[in-house]
VMD Tcl script that draws the C-alpha trace (Angstrom):
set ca {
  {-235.99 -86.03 -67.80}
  {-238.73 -83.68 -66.49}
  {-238.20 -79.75 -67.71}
  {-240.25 -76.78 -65.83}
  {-240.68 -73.68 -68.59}
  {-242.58 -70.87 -67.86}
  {-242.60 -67.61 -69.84}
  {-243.29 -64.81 -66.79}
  {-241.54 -65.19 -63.13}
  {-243.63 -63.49 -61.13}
  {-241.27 -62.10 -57.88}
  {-243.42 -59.19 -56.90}
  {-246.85 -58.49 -55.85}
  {-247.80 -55.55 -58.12}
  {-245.38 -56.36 -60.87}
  {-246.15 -59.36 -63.23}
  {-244.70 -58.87 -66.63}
  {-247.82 -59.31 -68.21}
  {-251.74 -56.70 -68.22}
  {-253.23 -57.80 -64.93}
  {-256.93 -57.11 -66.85}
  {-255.53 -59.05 -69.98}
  {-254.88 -62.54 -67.50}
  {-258.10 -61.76 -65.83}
  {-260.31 -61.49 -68.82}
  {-258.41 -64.59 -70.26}
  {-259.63 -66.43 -67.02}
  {-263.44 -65.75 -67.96}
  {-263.20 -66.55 -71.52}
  {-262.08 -63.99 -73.81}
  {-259.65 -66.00 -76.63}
  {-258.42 -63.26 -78.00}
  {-256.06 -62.91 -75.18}
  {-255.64 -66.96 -75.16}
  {-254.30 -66.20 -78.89}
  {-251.67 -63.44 -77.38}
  {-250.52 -65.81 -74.32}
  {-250.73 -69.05 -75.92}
  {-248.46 -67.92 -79.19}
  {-246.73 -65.73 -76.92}
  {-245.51 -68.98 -74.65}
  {-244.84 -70.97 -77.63}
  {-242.19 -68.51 -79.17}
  {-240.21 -68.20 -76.26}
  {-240.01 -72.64 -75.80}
  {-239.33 -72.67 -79.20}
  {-236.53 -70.06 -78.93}
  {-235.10 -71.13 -75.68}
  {-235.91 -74.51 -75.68}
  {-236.27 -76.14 -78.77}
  {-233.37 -74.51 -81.01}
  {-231.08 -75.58 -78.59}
  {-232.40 -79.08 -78.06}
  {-232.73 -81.86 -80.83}
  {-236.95 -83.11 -81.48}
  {-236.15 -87.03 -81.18}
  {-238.92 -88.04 -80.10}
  {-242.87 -87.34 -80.94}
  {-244.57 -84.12 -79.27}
  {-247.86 -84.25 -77.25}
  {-249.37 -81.40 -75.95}
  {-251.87 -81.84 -73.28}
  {-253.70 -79.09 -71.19}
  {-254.46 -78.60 -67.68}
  {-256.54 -81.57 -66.44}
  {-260.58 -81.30 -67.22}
  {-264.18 -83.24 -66.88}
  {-266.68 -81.64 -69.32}
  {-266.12 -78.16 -69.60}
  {-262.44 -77.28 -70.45}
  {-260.57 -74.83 -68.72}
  {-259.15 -71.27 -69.78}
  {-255.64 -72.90 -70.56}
  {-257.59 -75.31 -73.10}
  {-257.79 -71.93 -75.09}
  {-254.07 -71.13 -74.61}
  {-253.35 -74.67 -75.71}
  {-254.70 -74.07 -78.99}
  {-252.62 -71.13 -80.29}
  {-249.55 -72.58 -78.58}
  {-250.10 -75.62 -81.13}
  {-250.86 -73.66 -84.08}
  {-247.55 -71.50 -83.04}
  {-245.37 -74.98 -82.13}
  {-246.77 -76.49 -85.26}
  {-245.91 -73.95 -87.91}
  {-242.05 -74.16 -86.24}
  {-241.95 -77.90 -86.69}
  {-243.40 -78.00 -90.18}
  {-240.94 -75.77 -91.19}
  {-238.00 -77.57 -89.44}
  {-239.49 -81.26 -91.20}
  {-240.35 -82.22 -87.57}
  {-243.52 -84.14 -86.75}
  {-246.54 -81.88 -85.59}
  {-247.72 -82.41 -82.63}
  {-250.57 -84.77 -81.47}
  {-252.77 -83.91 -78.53}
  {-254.25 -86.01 -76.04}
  {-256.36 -85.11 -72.31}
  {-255.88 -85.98 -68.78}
  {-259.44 -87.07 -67.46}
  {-260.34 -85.99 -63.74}
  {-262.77 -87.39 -61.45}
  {-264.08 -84.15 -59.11}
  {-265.53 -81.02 -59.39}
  {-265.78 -78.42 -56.51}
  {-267.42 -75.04 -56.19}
  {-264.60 -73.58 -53.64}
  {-262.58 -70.63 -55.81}
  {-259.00 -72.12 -55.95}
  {-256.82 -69.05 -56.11}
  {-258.20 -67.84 -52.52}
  {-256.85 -71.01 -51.23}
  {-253.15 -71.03 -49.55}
  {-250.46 -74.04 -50.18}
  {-252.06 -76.72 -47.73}
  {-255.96 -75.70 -48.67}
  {-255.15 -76.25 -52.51}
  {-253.26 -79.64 -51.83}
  {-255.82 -81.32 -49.85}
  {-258.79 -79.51 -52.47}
  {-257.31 -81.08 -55.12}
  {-255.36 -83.96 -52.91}
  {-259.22 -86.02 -53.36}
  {-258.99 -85.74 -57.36}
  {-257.76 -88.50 -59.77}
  {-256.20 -87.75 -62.91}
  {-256.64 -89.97 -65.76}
  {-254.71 -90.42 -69.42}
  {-254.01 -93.17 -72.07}
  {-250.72 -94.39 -71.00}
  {-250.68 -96.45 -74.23}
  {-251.20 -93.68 -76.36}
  {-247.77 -91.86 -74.97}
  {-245.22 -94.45 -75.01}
  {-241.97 -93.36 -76.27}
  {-243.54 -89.83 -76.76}
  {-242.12 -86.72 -74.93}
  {-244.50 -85.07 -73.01}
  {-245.51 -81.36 -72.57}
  {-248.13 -80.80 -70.06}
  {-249.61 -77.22 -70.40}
  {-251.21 -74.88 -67.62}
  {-251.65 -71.11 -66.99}
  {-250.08 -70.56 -63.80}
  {-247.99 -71.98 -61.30}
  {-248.56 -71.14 -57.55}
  {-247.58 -73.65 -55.24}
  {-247.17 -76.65 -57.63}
  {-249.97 -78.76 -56.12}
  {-251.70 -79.47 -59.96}
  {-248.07 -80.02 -60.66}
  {-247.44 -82.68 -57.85}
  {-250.89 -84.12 -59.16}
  {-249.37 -84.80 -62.62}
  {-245.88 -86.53 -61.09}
  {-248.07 -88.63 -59.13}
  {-250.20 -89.72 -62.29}
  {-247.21 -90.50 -63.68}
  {-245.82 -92.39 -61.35}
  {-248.95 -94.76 -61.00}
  {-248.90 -95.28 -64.72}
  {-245.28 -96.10 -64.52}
  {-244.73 -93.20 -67.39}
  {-241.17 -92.38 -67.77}
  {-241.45 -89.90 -70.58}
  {-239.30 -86.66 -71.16}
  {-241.88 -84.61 -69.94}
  {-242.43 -80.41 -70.11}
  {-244.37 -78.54 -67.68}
  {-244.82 -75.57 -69.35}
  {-246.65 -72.37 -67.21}
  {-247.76 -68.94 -68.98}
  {-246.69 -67.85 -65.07}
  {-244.95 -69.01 -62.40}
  {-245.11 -67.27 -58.47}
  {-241.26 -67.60 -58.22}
  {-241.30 -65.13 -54.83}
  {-242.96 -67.84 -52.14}
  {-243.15 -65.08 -49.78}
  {-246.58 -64.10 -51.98}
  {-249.31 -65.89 -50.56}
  {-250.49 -68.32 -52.78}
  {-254.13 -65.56 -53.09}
  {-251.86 -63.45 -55.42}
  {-253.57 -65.50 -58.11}
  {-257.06 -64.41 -57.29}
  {-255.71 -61.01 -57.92}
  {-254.76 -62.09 -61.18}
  {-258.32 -63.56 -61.81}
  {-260.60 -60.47 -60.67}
  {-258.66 -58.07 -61.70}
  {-260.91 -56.96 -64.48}
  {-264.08 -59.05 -63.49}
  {-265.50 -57.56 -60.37}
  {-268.79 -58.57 -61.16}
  {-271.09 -60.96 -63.04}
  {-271.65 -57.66 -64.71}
  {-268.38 -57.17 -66.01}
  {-268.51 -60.39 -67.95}
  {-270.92 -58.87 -70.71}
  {-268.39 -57.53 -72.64}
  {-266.33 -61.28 -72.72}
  {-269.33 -63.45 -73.88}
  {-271.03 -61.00 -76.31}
  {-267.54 -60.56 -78.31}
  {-267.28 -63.32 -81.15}
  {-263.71 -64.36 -79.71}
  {-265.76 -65.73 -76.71}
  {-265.05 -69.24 -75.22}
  {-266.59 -70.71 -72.66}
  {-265.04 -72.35 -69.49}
  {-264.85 -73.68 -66.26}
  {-264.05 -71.08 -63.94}
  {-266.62 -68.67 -65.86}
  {-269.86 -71.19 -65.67}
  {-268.81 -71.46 -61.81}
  {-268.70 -68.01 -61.34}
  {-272.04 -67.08 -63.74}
  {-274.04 -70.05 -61.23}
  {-272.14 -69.00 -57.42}
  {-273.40 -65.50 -58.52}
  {-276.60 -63.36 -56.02}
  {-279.49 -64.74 -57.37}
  {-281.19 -61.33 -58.25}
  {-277.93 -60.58 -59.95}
  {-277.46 -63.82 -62.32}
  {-281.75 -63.18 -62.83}
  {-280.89 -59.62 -64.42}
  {-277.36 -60.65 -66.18}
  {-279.07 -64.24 -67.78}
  {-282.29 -61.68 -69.20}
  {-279.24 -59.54 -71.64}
  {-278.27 -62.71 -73.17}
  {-278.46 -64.70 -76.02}
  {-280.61 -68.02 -76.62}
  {-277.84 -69.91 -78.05}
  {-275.32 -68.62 -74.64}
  {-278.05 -69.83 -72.48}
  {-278.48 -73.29 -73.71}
  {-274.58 -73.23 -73.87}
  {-274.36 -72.10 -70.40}
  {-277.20 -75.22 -69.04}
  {-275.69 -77.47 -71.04}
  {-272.23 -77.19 -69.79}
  {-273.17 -76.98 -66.30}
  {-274.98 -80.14 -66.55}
  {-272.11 -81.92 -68.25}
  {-269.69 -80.88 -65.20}
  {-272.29 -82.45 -63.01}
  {-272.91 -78.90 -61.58}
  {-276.92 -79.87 -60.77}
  {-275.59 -81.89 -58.25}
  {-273.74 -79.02 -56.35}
  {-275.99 -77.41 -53.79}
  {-274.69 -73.80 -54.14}
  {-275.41 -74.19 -57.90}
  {-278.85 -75.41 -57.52}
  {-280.78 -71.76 -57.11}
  {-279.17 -70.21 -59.98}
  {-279.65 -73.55 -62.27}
  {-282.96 -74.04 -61.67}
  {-283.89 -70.56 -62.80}
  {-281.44 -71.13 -65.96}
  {-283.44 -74.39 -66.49}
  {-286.43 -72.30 -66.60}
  {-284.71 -70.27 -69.09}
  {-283.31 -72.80 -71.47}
  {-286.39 -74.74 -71.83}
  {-288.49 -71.45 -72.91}
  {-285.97 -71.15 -75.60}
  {-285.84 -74.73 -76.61}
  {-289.66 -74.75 -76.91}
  {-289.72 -71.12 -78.46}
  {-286.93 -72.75 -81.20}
  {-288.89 -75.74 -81.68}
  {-292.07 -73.98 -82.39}
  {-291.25 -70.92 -84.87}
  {-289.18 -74.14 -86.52}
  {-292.81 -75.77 -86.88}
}
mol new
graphics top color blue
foreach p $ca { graphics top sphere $p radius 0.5 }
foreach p [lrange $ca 0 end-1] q [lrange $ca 1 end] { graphics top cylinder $p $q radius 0.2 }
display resetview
């Protein structure tokens, strides 16, 4: 059995159910807002879903596919456990148990500008990865932000499929485009509606409820060069070995459009390392 949930149906262009800035600053890192959506998205499946529908089986929750650097539903996934978990505890159900689906490829293109066809054939070159042994007899709920045109979606039938997994499975979406006269872009609205600029992500990273992700270390690095120069300058030591670190661990150093703005963060990290290492002396 294979169950689609999402919490938001989004049918018109200017009307989503949900603060437009809220999704967008969500996108670039800010958790407090992963704390609203994530608990928000597990009290509705609980209430529609799982009161209506006996727990036979173990739970794992798994989030939207990632390499090294997680992505902004990684976030949500957290506060949807804590939410899921408390409901089970209290219910004597097992708590859940967590596991990841690997992937192979990273690519600098920004996927929510893409339409049905671009996406699919994007992400068509990936290969998603997971323990199969790990998740036998266990029902299955794979977590994500947003649906658009279901191509991350087809990319977790057809892992499943080559594993031979027959699971109950859950595809669970904060959001779903449910009008496919919306071009598939309508998600890029979504993501800059409160970050215009590299600028505009001050306010996410300098708040303690900051972290870090994909989509915003693609972002900070794709960014003018003068720009990322001034916006790297107002920030912290620790954020800018965070921000190197990460980018090497996606393998980012080997993406050409990446290269300008990583070589000057390079520059920057190992000033601080060597500044660290000598007030420690």
């Amino acid at each position: 059995m294979q169950h689609t949930f999402s919490l938001h149906k989004i049918n018109h262009s200017d009307t989503f159910g949900f603060c437009p800035a809220d999704y967008s600053r969500f996108k670039f890192g800010d958790d407090t807002v992963a704390q609203k959506f994530g608990t928000a998205l597990a009290d509705q499946f609980i209430k529609q879903w799982l009161r209506h529908h006996p727990v036979n089986a173990q739970l794992v929750v798994i989030s939207s596919p990632y390499s090294f650097i997680p992505t902004a539903t990684f976030a949500m996934k957290n506060y949807f456990v804590f939410t899921l978990n408390r409901w089970l505890a209290e219910n004597n159900f097992n708590v859940v148990q967590e596991t990841k689906v690997h992937r192979t490829i990273t690519y600098k293109e920004d996927y929510g500008e893409l339409d049905a066809e671009q996406r699919m054939n994007l992400i068509g070159n990936d290969s998603f990865h997971i323990d199969k042994d790990f998740l036998v007899g266990k029902t299955l709920l794979f977590l994500d932000d947003i649906k658009i045109t279901g191509s991350h979606e087809r990319m977790i039938n057809k892992m499943l499929t080559a594993y031979n997994l027959n699971n109950d499975t859950h595809l669970l979406y904060f959001a779903e485009l449910e009008n496919k006269s919306i071009h598939p872009n309508i998600e890029n609205q979504l993501n800059y509606s409160f970050v215009k600029s590299i600028f505009d992500l001050d306010s996410i990273i300098k708040n303690e409820r900051f972290c870090i992700n994909t989509r915003l270390v693609k972002y900070i690095l794709n960014a003018d060069p003068d720009a990322f120069k001034i916006f790297i300058q107002n920030h912290s030591t620790d954020f800018i070995n965070l921000l190197y670190n990460s980018a090497l661990g996606n393998g980012y150093h080997t993406i050409e459009a990446y290269q300008q703005n990583l070589n000057v963060l390079k520059v920057y990290s190992s000033s601080d390392m060597k500044s660290i290492a000598l007030n420690d002396n």
